[in-house]
TORDREN-791533 format. One record per residue (C-alpha): x, y, z; residue in three letters. Coordinates in steps of 0.001 Angstrom, whole numbers, plus 500000, padded with zeros to 6 digits. Each point is the difference from the previous one (the first is absolute). Example, Ala and Ser with C-alpha at 12.3 -4.5 7.8 and 13.67 -1.06 7.14 Angstrom:
BEGIN
512300495500507800ala501370503440499340ser
END
This chain:
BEGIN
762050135896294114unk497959501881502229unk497809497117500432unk502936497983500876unk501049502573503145unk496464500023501164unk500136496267500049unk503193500061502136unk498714502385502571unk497089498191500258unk501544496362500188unk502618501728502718unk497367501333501969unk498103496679499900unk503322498386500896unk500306502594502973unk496387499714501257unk499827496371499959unk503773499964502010unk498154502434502476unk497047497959500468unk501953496605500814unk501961502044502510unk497236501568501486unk498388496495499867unk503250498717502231unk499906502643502011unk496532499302501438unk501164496090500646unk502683500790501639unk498461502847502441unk496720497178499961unk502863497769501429unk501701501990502544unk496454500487501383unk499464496295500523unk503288500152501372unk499183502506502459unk497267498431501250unk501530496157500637unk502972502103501707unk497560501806502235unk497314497466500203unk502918497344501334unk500887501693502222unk496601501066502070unk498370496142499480unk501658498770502661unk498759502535502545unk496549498141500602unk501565496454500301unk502282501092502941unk498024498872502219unk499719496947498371unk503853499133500024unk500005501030503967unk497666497426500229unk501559496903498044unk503656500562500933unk499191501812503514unk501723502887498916unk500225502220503397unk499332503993499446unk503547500728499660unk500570497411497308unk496676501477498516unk501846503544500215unk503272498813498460unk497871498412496728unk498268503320499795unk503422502156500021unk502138497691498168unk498080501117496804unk500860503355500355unk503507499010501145unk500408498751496367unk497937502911498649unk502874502211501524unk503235497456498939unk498479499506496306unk499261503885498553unk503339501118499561unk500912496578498788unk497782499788497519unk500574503087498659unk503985499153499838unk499102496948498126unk497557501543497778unk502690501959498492unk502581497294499603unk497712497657498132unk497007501797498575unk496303500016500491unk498684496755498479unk502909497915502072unk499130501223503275unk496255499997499289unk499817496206499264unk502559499383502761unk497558501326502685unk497162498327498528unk501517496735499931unk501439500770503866unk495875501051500485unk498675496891498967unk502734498149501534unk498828501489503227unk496031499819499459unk500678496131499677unk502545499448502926unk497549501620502243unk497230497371500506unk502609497224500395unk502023501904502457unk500595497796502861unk501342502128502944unk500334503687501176unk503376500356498426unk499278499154496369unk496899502274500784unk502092502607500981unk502031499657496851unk497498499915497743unk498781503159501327unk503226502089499790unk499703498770496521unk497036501059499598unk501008503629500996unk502987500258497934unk497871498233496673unk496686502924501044unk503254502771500056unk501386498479496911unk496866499928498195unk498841504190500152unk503511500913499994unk499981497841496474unk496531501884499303unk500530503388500681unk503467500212498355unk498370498480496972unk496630502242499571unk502566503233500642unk502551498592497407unk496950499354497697unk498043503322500744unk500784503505499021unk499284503012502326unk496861500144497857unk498098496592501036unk502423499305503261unk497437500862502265unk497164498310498383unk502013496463500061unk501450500775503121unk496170500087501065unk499243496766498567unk502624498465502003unk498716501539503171unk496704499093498576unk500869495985500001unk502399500310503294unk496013501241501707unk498317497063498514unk502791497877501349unk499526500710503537unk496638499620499921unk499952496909497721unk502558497646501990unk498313500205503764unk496800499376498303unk501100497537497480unk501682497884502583unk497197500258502989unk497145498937497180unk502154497309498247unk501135498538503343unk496435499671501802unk499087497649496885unk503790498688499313unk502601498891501579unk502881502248501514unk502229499606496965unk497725500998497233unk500496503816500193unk503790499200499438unk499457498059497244unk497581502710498388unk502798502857500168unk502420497513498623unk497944499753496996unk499403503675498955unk503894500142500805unk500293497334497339unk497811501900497540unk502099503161500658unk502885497825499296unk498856499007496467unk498750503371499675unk503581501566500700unk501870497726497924unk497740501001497301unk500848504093500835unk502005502258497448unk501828502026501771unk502193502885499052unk503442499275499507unk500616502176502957unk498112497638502053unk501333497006498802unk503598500095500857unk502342502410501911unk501065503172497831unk503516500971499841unk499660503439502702unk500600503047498118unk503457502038500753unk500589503054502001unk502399501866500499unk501746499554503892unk498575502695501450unk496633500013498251unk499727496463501381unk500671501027503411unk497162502655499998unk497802497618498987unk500442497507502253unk499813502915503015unk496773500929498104unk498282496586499918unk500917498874503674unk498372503364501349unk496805498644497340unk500158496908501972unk500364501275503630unk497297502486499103unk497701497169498350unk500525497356501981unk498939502137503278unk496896500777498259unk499495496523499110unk500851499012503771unk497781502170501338unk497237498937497940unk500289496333500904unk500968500449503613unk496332501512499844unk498548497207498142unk501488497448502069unk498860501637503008unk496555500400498788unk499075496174498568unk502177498443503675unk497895502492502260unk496562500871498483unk498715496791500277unk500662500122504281unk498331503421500072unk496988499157498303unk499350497272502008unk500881501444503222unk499022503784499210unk497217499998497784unk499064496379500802unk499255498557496876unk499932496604498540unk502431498300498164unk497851500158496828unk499696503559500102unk503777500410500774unk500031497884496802unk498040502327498179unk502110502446500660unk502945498787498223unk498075499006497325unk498445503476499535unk503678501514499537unk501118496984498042unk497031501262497788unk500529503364499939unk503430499562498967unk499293497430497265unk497342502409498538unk501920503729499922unk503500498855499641unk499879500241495900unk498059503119500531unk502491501599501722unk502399498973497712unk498608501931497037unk499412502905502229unk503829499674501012unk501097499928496167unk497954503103499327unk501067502149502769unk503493499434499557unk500085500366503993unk501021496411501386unk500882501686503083unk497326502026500938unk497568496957499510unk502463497794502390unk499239502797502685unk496315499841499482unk500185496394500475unk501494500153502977unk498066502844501308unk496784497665498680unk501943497088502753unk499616502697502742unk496654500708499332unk499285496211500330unk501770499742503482unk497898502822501152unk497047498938498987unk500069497033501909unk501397501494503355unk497946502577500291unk497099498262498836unk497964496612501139unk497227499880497511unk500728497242497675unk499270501811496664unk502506502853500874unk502694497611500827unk499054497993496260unk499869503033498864unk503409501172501232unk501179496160498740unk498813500990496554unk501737503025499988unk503051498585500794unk499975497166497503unk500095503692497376unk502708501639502163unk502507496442499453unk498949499752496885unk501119503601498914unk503103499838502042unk501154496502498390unk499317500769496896unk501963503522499524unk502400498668502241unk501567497112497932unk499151502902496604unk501945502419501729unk502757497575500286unk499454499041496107unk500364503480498914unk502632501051502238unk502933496953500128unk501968499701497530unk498891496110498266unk503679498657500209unk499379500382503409unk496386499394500810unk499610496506500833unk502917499966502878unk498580503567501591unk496426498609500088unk500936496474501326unk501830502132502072unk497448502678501161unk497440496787500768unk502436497624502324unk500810503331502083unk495973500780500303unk499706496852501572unk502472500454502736unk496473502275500794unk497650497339499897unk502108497851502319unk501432502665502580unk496587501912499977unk497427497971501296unk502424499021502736unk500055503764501578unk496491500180499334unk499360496685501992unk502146501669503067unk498570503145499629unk496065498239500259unk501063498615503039unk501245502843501760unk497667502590498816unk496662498505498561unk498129498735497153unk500371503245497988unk503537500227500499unk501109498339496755unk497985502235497566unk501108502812501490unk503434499123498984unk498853498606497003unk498710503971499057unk503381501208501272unk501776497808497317unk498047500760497386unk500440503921500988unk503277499515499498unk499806498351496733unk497816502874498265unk502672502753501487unk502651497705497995unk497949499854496791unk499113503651500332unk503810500941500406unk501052497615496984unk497199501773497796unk500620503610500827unk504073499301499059unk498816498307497129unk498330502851498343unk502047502255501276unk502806498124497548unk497553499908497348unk500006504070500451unk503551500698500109unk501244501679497189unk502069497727497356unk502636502552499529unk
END
């Protein structure tokens, strides 16, 4: 008899250990999926930058037009975040992950045969709101399947493959192009986003993730608290977030012209450059993670991020010798790095998940309102002040952002503190 109840313990923890190790053996596909993902949505969307000149060329696109391709991506960015995030909660994760992809490949093909400026301009605001679609899709997904213990860590591998993405489509597109013709970087995006596709289908998802949930009940007034309570999260959040990629925005339209013109450098170091932080963002990003996960301080490693960011701007204002200002690029690739990562944790562990996906679609179509608006002052301020103008701004924005972050943190733990009773 004894025997008998050994051999049931030991048959039920077989039975246990072997369910653990096929859903541990999921989980890695589907985070080794949302990675792809991540790249395709980020590599997409930074190809194109290199053939611009190009298109100007073979439709005689004027500046303007050129400018109105350029912005028209971000356009979307800004018109598809909160959208997706809406849909993402009406029809569940795998639907509106195979929808983008299909609207992503869809795209990738149209582009070669486009035949005028207004299909290209189309395809480009479809392009934004597909790119939004896609990490909105991502990020909800890693923080649904994450805990507060590894959050950080896959957050960081998503930052990790959005790095390699920016450095990988420019690149990608200038190499394949001087040896192919102009369509064949489309038509290589459209097949990873066909992989991703199979891939996706293929997922097992939580049942969470795969269709809407009925919402849980509150009481009246308990509902009304917490809907005051998660639009301050969002004004407070989103500012951040604004802040952040009013910065960014400011930074990749602007440092280009002051290299050239202020430190006079070549377009291949200016290339260089970007790849450096590219790089340095690829490499630390999971690192950061696990350092996020430990600490149990998503906050306080945003802030260091950002105060990483000012460091960078410094460096190369203050500075002319190339190896600062790589330097100072390397050290910013860290500081966004640590800031995106514990930023999209920090909204993991602090939204509720029955209303995650809306308030991050949400948070990233309002941060782009940034990278549209910014660049715009910057532009005016250049040309009535001077070169320098711009990152001086840029430092003043990102000030701001840290005082945020540090005022969110200190109330924070001052709520962890307060007495239960």
């Amino acid at each position: 008899m004894r025997s008998h109840r050994k051999n049931g313990s030991h048959n039920a923890s077989s039975k246990r250990g072997s369910e653990d190790m096929v859903k541990h053996l999921y989980l890695n596909r589907n985070i080794a999926c949302m990675i792809v993902i991540s790249l395709i949505a980020n590599m997409s969307g930074s190809m194109i930058l290199p053939l611009f000149a190009i298109y100007v060329e073979q439709f005689g696109i004027s500046t303007l037009g050129m400018s109105i391709l350029f912005s028209l991506f971000y356009v979307g960015r800004f018109l598809g975040g909160g959208m997706a995030g809406q849909i993402y909660e009406k029809i569940g994760a795998k639907r509106l992950g195979l929808s983008l992809l299909i609207a992503e490949i869809i795209c990738m093909l149209l582009f070669p045969v486009a035949g005028s400026f207004i299909v290209l301009s189309i395809l480009r605001l479809l392009q934004g709101l597909v790119a939004i679609g896609l990490t909105v899709f991502v990020r909800v997904t890693i923080n649904h399947m994450s805990t507060a213990e590894n959050r950080g860590t896959l957050n960081g591998y998503i930052s990790s493959s959005e790095g390699a993405g920016m450095i990988l489509g420019p690149l990608i597109s200038g190499v394949i192009v001087s040896y192919f013709s102009l369509s064949f970087p489309f038509y290589f995006v459209a097949f990873f986003a066909c992989i991703s596709f199979v891939a996706v289908s293929r997922m097992t998802f939580a049942n969470s993730l795969l269709k809407p949930q009925p919402q849980p009940q509150h009481p009246p007034f308990q509902k009304s608290q917490r809907r005051i309570k998660l639009t301050k999260q969002l004004l407070l959040y989103s500012t951040v977030h604004f802040l952040e990629m009013s910065a960014f925005a400011i930074f990749l339209t602007y440092f280009s012209v002051y290299a050239t013109y202020k430190l006079h450098w070549s377009p291949a170091e200016i290339s260089l450059a970007f790849t450096i932080i590219g790089i340095s963002t690829f490499g630390s990003a999971p690192f950061i993670g696990k350092i996020s996960d430990i600490l149990k301080d998503r906050l306080l490693l945003c802030i260091i991020g950002l105060l990483l960011i000012m460091m960078e701007i410094i460096l190369f204002l203050w500075f002319t010798e190339p190896w600062i200002v790589y330097l100072g690029m390397f050290i910013g690739g860290i500081g966004g790095a640590s800031y995106l990562d514990s930023f999209y944790s920090q909204l993991g562990d602090v939204i509720p998940e029955d209303n995650r996906s809306s308030f991050i679609g949400n948070v990233v179509s309002l941060s782009e309102v940034g990278a549209i608006v910014s660049p715009i002052i910057a532009g005016a301020l250049m040309d009535r002040f001077s070169l320098n103008t711009p990152f001086y701004y840029n430092m003043i924005l990102v000030l701001i952002a840290i005082v945020i972050q540090y005022v969110i943190r200190l109330k924070s733990k001052s709520i962890r503190k307060r007495p239960l009773a």
